[in-house]
C-alpha positions as CSV (number, residue, x, y, z in Angstrom):
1,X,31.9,-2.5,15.2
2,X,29.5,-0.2,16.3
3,X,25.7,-1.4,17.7
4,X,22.5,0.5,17.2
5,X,20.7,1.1,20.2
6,X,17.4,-0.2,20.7
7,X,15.0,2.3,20.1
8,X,14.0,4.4,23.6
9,X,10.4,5.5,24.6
10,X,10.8,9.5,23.7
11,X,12.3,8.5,20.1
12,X,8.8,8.1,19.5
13,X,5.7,10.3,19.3
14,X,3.5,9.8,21.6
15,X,-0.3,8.3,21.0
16,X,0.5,8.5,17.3
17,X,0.6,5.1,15.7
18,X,0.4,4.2,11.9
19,X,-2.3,1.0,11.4
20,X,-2.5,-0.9,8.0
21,X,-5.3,-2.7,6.1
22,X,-3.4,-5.3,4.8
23,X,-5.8,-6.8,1.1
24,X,-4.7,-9.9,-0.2
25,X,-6.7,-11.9,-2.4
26,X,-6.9,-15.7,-2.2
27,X,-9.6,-18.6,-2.9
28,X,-11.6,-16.2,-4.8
29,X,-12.4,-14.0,-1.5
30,X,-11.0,-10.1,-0.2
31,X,-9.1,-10.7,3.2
32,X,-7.4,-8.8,5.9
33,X,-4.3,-9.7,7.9
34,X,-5.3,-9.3,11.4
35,X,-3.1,-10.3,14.9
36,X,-3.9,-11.2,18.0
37,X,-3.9,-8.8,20.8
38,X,-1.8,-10.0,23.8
39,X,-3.7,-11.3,26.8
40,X,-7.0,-10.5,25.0
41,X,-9.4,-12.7,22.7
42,X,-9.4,-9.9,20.3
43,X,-7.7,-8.9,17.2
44,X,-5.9,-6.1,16.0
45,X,-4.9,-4.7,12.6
46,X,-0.9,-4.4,12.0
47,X,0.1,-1.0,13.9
48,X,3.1,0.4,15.0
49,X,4.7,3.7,16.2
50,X,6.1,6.5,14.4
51,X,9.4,7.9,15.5
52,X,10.3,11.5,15.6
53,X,13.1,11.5,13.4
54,X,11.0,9.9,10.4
55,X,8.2,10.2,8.1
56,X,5.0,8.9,8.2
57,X,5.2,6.7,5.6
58,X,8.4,5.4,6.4
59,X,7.3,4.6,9.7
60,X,4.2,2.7,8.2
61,X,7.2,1.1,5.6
62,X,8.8,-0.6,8.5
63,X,5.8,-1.6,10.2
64,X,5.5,-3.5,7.2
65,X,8.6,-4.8,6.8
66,X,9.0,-6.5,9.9
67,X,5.2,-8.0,9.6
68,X,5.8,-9.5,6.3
69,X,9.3,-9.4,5.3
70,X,8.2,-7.5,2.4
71,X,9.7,-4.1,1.4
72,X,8.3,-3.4,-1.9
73,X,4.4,-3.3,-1.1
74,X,2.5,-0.8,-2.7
75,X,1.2,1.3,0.3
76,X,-1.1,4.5,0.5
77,X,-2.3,6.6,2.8
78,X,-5.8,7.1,3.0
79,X,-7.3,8.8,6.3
80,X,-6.3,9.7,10.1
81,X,-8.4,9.0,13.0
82,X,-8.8,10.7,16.3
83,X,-9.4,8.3,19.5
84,X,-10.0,10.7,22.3
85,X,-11.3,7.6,24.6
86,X,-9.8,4.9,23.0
87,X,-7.5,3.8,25.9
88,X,-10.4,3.5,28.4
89,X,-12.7,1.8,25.7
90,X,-9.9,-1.1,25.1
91,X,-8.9,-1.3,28.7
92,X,-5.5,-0.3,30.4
93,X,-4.8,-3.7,31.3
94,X,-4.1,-4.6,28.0
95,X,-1.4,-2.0,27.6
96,X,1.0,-3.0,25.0
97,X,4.6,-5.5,26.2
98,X,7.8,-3.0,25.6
99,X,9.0,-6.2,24.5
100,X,7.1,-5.4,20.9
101,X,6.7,-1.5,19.7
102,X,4.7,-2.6,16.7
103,X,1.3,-3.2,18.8
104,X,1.7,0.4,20.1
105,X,-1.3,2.3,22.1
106,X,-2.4,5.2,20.5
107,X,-4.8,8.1,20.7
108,X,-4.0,8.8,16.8
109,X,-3.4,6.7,14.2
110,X,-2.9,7.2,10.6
111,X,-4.2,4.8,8.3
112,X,-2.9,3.1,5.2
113,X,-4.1,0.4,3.4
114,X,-1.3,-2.2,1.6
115,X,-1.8,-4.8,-1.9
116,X,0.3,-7.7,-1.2
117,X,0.4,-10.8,-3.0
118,X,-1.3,-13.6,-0.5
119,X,1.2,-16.2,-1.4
120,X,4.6,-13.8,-0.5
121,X,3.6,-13.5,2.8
122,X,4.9,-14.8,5.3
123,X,4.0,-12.8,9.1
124,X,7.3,-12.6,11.4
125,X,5.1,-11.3,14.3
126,X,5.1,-12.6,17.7
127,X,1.6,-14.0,18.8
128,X,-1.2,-15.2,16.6
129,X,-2.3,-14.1,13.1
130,X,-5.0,-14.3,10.5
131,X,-6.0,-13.6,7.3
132,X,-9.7,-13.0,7.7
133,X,-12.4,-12.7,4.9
134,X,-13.9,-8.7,4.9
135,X,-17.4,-10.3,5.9
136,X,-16.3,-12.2,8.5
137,X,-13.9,-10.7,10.7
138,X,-13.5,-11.4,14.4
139,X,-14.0,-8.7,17.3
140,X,-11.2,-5.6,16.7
141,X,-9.8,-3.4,19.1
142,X,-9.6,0.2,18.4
143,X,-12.4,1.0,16.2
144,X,-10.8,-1.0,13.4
145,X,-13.8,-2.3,12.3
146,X,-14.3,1.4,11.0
147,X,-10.7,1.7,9.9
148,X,-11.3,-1.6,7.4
149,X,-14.6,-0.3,6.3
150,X,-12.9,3.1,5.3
151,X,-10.0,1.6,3.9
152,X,-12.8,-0.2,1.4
153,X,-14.0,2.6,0.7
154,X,-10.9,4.5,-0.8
155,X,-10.0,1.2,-2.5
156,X,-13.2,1.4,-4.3
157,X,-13.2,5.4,-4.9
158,X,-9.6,4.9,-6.4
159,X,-9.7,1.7,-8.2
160,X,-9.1,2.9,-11.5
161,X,-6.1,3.9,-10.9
162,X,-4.5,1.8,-8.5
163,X,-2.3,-1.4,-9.4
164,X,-5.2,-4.1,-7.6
165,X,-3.2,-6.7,-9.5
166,X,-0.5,-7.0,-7.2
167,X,-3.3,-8.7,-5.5
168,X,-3.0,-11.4,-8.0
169,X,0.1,-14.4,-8.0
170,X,2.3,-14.0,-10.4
171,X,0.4,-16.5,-13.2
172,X,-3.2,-16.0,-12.6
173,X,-6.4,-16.6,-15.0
174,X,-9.0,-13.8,-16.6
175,X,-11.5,-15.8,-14.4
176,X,-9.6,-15.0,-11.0
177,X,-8.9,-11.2,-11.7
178,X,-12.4,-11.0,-12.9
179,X,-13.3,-12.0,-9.8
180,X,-11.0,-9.7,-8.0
181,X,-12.9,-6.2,-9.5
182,X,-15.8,-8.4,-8.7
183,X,-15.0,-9.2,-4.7
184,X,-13.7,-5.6,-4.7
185,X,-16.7,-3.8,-6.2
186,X,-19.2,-5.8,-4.9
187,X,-20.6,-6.7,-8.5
188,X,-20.9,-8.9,-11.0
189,X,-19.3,-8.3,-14.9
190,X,-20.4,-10.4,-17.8
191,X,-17.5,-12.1,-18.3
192,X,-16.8,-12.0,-22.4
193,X,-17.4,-8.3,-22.0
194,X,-14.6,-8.2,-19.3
195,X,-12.2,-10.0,-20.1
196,X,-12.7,-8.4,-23.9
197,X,-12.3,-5.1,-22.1
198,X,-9.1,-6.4,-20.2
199,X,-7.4,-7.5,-23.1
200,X,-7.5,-4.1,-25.1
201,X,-4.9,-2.7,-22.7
202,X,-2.3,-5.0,-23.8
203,X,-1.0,-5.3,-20.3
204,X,-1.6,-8.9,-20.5
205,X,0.2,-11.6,-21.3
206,X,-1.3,-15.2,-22.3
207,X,0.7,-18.1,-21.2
208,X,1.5,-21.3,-22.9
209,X,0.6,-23.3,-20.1
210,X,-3.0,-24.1,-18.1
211,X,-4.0,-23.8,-14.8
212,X,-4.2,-27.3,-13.3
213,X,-7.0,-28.8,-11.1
214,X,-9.7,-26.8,-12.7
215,X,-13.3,-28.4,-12.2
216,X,-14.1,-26.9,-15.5
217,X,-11.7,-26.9,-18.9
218,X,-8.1,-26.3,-17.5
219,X,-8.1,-22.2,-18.3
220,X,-5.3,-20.4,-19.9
221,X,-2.8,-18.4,-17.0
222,X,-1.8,-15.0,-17.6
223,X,0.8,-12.4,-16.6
224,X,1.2,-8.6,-16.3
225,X,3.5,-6.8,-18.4
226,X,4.0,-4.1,-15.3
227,X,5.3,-1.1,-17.7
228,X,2.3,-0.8,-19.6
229,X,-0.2,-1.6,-16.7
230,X,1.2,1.2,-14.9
231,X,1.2,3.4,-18.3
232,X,-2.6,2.4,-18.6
233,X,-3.2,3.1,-14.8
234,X,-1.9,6.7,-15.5
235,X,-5.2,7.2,-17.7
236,X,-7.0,5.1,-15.3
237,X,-8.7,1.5,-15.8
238,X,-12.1,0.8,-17.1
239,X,-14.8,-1.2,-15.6
């Protein structure tokens, strides 16, 4: 049986490093997965190093993958930043342990922004974590302060066309992806109108059964038909 070796310092490119926005969408409110820096009260977005012998993508892929265990995360690409003075501005003594790649240094970083489901998952990272509401997040290393607000900003620019409700569970109600758009957009929808508009792409399915421990009448639950959504995202969706 043959071993793979662990990966060495020039398989890598140096001061390039992919970061990720990480959305996911739970008590009604936008968050970020953020982790902790080691040896500093500060907080990072997920970020790790892209090797020579692989795409950039690919290399944000496995970031992801051994964040969240997830491999099927709708992923894109949406800018590249240039940090001439980052290392100096974060501090050399918090250079990152060999011991784990994924917190790599870098002078570059190409960012990408994920939609996970909150509920699948589950950070295999050493250290700390959070998931952190958009208008409440903690000091950030790196200028990723700017790197979230960007990522917003292409969410929102592209939001007709982009599959937002794999932000949602699996079984969710017309109130809570109402209130997705709504967290997204920073707006408000009158509600008949929306969910009348949501309905006449036939993407949804109504459930049989109720969401339980509403403080209102228990509302119906819903699911996605994802063949037509993604045939209706191709068009874009209406809001």
């Amino acid at each position: 049986m043959t071993h793979k070796h662990p990966p060495r310092p020039e398989e890598y490119i140096t001061d390039v490093s992919v970061d990720c926005v990480m959305f996911g969408f739970h008590d009604f409110q936008l968050k970020v997965l953020l982790l902790k820096w080691p040896g500093a009260n500060a907080w990072i977005l997920p970020r790790g190093p892209v090797r020579r012998s692989q795409l950039i993508t690919d290399a944000a892929i496995d970031m992801l993958l051994t964040t969240t265990g997830l491999d099927d995360v709708f992923l894109q690409q949406f800018q590249t930043f240039s940090r001439a003075e980052e290392r100096w501005r974060s501090g050399r003594t918090h250079e990152t342990p060999t011991s784990n790649p994924h917190l790599a240094h870098s002078l570059i970083s190409v960012g990408f922004y994920a939609l996970v489901d909150f509920g699948r998952v589950k950070p295999s990272v050493e250290g700390t974590f959070q998931w952190c509401e958009i208008a409440d997040l903690p000091d950030l290393l790196f200028d990723h302060h700017d790197t979230i607000e960007a990522a917003l900003l292409a969410l929102r620019k592209d939001l007709r066309y982009l599959p937002i409700a794999k932000l949602l569970p699996g079984k969710f109600t017309l109130r809570e992806m109402q209130k997705l758009y709504e967290t997204i957009l920073n707006r408000e929808f009158d509600r008949r109108n929306f969910h009348k508009l949501l309905m006449s792409y036939d993407f949804l399915t109504k459930l049989p059964e109720k969401k339980t421990g509403s403080q209102n009448k228990s509302p119906h639950l819903y699911t996605i038909d994802f063949d037509k959504y993604e045939s209706a995202l191709q068009d874009g969706i209406s809001y």
